[in-house]
N, CA and C atoms as a LAMMPS dump frame, in Angstrom:
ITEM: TIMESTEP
0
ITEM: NUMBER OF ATOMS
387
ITEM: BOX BOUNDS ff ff ff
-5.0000000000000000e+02 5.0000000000000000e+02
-5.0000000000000000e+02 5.0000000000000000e+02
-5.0000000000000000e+02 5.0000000000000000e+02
ITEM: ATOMS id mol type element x y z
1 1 1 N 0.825 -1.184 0
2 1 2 C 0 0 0
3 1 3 C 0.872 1.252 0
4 2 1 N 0.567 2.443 -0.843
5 2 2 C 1.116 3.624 -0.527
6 2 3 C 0.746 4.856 0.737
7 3 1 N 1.586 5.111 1.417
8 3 2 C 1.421 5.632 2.556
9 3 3 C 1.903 6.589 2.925
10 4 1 N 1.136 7.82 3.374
11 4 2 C 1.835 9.497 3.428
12 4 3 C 1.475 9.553 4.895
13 5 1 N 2.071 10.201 5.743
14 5 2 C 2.097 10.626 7.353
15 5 3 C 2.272 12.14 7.007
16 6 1 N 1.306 12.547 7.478
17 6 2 C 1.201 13.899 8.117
18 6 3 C 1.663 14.455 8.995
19 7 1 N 2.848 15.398 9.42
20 7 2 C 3.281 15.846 10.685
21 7 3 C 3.92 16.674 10.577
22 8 1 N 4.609 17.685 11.836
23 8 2 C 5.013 19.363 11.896
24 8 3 C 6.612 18.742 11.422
25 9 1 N 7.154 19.815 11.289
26 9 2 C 8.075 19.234 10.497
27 9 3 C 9.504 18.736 11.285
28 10 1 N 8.815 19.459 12.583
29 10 2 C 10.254 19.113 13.938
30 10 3 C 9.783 17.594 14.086
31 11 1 N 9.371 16.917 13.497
32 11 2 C 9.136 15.183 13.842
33 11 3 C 9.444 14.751 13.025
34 12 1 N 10.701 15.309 11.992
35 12 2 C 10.864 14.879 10.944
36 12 3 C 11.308 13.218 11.064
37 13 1 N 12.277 13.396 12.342
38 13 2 C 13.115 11.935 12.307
39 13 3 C 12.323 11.236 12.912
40 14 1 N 10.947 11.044 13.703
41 14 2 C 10.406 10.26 13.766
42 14 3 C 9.175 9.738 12.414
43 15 1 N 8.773 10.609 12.279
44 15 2 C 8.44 10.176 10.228
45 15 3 C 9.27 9.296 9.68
46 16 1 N 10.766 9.439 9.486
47 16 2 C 11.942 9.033 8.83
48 16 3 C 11.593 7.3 9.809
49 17 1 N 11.902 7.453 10.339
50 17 2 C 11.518 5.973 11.438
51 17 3 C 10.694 4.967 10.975
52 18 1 N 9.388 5.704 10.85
53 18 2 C 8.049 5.15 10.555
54 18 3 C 7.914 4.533 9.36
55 19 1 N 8.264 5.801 8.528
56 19 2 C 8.708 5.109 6.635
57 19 3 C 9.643 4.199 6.971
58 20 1 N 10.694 3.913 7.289
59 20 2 C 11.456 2.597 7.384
60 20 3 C 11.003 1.674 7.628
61 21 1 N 9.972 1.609 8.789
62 21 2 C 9.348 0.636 9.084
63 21 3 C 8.858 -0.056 8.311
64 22 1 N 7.326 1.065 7.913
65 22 2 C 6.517 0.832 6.855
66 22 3 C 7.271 0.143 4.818
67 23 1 N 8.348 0.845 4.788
68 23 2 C 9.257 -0.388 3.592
69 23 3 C 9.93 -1.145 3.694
70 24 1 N 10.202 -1.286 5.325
71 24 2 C 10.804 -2.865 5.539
72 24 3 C 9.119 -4.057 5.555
73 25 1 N 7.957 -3.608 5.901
74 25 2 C 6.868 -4.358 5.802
75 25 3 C 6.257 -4.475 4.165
76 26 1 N 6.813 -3.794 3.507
77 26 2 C 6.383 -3.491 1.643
78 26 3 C 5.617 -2.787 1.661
79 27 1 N 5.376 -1.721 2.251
80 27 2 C 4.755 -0.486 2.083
81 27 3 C 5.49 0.318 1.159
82 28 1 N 4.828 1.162 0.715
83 28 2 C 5.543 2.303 -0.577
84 28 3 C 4.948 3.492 0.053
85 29 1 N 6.064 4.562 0.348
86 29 2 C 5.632 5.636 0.604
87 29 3 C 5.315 6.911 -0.824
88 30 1 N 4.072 7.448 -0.644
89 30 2 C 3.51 8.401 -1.423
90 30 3 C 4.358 9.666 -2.089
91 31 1 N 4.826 9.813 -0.724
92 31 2 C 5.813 11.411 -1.326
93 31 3 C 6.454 10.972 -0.048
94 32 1 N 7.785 11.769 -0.084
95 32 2 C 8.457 11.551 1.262
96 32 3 C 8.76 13.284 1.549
97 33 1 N 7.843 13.924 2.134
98 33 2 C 8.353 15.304 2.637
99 33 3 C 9.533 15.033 3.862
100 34 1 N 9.711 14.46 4.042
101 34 2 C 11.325 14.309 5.253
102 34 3 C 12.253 14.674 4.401
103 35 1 N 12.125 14.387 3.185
104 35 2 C 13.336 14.979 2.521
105 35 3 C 13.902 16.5 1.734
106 36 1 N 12.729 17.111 2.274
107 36 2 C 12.671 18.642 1.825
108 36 3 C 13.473 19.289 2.967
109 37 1 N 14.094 20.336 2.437
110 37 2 C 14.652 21.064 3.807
111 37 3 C 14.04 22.677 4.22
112 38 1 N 14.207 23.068 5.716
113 38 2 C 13.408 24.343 5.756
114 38 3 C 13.642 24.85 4.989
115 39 1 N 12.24 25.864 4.696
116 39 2 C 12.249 26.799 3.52
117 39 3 C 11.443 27.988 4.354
118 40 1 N 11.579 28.26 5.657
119 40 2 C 10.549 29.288 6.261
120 40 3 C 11.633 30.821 6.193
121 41 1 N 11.433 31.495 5.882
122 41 2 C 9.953 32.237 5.485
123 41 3 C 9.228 31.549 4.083
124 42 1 N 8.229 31.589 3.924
125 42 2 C 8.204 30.878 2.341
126 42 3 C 8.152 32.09 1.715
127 43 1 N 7.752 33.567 1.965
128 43 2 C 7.939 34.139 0.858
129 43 3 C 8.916 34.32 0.422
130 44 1 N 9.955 34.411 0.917
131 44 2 C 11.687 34.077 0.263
132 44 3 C 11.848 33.088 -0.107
133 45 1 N 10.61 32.05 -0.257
134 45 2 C 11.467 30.83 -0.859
135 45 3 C 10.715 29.926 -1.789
136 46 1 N 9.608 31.081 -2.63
137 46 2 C 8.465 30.686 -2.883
138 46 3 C 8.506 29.476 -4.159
139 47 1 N 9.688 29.322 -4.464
140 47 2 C 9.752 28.684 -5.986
141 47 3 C 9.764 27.092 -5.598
142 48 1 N 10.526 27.077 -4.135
143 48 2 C 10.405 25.711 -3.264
144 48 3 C 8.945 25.555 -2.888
145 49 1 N 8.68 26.751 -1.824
146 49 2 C 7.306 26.324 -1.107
147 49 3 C 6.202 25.515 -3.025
148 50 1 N 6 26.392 -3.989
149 50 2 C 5.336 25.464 -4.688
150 50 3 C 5.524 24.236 -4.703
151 51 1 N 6.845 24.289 -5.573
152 51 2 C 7.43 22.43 -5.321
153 51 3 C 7.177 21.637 -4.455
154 52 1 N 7.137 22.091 -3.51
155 52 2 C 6.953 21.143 -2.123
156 52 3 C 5.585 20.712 -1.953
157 53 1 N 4.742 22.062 -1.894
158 53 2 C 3.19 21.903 -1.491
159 53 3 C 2.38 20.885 -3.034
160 54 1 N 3.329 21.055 -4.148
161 54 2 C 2.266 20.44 -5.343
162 54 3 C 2.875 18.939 -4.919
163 55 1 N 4.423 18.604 -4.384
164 55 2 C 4.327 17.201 -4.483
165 55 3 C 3.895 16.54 -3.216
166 56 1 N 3.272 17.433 -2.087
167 56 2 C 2.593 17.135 -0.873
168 56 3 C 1.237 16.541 -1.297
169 57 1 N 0.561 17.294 -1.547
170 57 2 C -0.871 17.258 -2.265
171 57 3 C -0.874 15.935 -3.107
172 58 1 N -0.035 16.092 -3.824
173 58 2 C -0.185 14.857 -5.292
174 58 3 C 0.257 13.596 -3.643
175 59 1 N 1.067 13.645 -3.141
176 59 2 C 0.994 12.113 -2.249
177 59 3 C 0.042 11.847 -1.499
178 60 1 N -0.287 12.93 -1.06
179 60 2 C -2.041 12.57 0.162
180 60 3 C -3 12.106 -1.201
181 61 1 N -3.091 12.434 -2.346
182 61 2 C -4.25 12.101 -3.127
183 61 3 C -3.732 10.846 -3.986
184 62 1 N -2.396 10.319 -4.074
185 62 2 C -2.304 9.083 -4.044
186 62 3 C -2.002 7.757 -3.673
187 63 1 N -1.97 8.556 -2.232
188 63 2 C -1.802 7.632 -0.948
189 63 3 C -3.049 6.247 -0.562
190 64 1 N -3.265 5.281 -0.079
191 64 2 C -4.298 4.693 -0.006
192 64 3 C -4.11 4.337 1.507
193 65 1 N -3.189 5.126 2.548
194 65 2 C -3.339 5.338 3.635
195 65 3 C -2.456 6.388 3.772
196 66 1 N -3.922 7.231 4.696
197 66 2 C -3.2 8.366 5.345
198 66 3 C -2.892 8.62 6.702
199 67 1 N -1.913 9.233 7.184
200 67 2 C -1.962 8.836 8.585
201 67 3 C -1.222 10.212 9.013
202 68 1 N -2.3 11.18 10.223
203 68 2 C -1.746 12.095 10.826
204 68 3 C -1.515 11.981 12.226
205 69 1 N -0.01 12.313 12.278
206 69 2 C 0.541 12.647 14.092
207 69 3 C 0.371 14.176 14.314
208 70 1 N -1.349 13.962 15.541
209 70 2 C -1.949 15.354 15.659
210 70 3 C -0.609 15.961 16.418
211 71 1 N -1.054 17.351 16.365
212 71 2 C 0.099 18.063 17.48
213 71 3 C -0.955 19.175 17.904
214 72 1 N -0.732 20.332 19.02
215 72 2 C -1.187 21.203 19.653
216 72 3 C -0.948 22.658 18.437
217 73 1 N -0.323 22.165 17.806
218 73 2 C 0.174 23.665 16.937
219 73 3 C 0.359 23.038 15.159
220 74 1 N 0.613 24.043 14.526
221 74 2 C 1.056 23.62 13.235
222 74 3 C 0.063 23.842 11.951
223 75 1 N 0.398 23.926 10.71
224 75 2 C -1.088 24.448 9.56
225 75 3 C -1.131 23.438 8.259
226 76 1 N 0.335 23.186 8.036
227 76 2 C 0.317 21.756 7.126
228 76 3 C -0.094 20.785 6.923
229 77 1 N 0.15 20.125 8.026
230 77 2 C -0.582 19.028 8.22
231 77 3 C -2.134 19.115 8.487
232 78 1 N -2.61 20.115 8.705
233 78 2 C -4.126 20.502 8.35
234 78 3 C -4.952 20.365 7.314
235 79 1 N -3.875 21.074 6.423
236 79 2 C -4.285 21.306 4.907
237 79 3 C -3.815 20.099 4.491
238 80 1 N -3.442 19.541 4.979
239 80 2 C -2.966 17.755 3.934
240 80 3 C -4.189 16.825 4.498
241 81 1 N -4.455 17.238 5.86
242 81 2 C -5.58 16.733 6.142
243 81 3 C -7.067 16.995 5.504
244 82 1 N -7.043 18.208 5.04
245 82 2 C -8.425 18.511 4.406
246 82 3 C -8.13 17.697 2.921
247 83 1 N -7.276 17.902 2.323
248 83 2 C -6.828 17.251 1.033
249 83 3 C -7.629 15.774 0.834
250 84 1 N -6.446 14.278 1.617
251 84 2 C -7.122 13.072 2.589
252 84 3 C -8.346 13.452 2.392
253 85 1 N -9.567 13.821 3.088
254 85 2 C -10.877 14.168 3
255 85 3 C -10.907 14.464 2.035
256 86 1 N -11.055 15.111 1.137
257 86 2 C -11.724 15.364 -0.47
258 86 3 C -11.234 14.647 -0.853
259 87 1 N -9.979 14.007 -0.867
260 87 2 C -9.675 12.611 -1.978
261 87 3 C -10.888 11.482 -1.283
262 88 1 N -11.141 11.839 -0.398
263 88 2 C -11.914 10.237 0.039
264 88 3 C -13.395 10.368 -0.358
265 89 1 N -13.545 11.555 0.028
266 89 2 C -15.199 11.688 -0.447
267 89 3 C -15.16 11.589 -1.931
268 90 1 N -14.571 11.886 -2.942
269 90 2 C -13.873 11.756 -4.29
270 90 3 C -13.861 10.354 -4.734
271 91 1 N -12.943 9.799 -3.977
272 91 2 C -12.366 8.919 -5.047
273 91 3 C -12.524 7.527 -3.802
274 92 1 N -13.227 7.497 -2.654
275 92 2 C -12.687 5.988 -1.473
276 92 3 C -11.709 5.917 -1.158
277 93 1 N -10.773 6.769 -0.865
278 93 2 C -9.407 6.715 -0.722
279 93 3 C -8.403 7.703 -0.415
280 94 1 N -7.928 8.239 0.146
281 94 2 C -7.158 7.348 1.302
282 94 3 C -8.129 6.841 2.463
283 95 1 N -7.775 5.755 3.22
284 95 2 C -8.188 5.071 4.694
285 95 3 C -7.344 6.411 5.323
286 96 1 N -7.886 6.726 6.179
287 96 2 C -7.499 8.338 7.306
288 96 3 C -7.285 7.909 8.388
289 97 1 N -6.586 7.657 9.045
290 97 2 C -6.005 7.484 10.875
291 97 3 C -5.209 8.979 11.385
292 98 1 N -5.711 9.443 12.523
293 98 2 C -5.127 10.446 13.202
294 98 3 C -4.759 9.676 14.228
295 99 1 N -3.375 10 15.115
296 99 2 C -3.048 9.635 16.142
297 99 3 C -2.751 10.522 16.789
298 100 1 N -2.552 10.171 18.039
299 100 2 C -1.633 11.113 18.946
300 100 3 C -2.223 12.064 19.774
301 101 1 N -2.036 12.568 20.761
302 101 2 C -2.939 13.522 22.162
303 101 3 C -3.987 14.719 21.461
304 102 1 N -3.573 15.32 20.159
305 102 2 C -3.975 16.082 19.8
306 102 3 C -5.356 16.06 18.769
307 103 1 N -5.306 14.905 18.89
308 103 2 C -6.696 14.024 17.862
309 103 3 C -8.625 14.817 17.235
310 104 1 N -8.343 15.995 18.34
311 104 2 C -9.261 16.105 18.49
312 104 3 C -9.143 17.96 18.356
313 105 1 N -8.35 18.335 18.043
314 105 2 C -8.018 19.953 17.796
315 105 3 C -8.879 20.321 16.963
316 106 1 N -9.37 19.676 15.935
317 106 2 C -10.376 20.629 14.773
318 106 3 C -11.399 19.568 14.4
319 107 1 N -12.394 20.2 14.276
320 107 2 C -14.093 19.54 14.275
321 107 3 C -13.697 18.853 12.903
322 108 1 N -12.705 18.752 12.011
323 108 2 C -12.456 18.011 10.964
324 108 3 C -11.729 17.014 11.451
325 109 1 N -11.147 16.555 12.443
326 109 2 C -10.672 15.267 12.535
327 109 3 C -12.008 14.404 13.759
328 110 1 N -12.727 14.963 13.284
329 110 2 C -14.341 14.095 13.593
330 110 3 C -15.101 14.135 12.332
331 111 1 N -14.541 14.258 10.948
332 111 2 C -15.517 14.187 10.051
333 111 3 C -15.724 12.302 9.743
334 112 1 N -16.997 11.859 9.136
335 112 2 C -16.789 10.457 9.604
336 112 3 C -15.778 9.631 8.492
337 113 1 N -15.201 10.212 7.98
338 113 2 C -13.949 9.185 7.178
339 113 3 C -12.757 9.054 8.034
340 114 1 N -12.736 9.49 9.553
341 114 2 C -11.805 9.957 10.026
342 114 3 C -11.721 8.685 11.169
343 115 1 N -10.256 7.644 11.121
344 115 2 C -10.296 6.89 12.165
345 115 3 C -9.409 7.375 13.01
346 116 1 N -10.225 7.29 14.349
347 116 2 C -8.886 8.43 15.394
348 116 3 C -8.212 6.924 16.335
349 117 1 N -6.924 7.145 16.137
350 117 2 C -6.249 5.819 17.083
351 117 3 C -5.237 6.705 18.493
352 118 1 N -5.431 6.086 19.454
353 118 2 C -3.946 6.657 20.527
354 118 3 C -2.869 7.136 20.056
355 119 1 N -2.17 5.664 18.996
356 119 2 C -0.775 6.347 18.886
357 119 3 C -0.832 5.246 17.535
358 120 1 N 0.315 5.312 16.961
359 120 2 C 0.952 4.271 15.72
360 120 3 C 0.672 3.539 15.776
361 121 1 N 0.972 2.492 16.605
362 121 2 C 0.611 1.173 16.767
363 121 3 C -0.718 0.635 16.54
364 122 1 N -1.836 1.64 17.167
365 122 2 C -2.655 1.053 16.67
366 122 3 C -3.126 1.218 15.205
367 123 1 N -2.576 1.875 14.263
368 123 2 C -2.864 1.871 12.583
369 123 3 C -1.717 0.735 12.349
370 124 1 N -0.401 0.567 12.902
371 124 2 C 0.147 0.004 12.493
372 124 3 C -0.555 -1.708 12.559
373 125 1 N -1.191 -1.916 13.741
374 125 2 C -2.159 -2.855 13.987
375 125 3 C -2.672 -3.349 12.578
376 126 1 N -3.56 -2.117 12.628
377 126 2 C -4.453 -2.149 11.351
378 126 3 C -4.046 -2.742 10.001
379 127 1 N -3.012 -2.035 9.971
380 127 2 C -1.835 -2.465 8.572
381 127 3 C -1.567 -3.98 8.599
382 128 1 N -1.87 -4.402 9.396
383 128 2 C -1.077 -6.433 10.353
384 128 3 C 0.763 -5.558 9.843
385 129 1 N 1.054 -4.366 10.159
386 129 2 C 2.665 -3.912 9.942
387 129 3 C 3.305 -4.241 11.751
């Protein structure tokens, strides 16, 4: 299955972790944003921020699991999250798992395509990963 994780970007190396995991089990990851480097401010760096955000987008919409590590702060992973949702109401696809303490920050990670788990493990469950 192809698989995109959503998260702030200071979790980069635990993302980096997760994808290992997930292609030592034969998972294929969607896009790998771990491998972009800061680009903040983006208006100084706008020729990246496109690049980045069109090959973000294109992996949540051809991902067939999506999976966000909520946090207390952050806007990316929001908008990759609304993405996930219109690909699913769209097209059946991506399967949506949010994890993590923050699960519950925006009335969109209660929309009903939305499976909310504790932490990894339990999507990884899901996966039999």
């Amino acid at each position: 299955m192809k698989i995109y994780i959503a998260s702030r970007f200071h979790k980069k190396e635990e993302v980096k972790k997760l994808y290992k995991l997930l292609k030592n089990k034969g998972h294929e990851i969607s896009s790998d944003w771990t491998l972009h480097k800061r680009i903040k401010p983006y208006k100084e760096n706008q020729e990246m921020a496109n690049k980045y955000a069109t090959e973000d987008v294109e992996g949540v919409k051809n991902s067939d699991i999506f999976i966000m590590i909520s946090d207390n702060a952050g806007t990316g992973l929001y908008t990759e999250l609304g993405v996930a949702i219109a690909s699913y109401i769209q097209f059946g696809k991506p399967k949506i798992y949010i994890v993590g303490d923050h699960k519950d920050r925006s009335m969109f990670c209660f929309h009903p395509s939305i499976n909310l788990k504790n932490n990894i493990a339990g999507v990884l469950k899901k996966l039999g990963s």
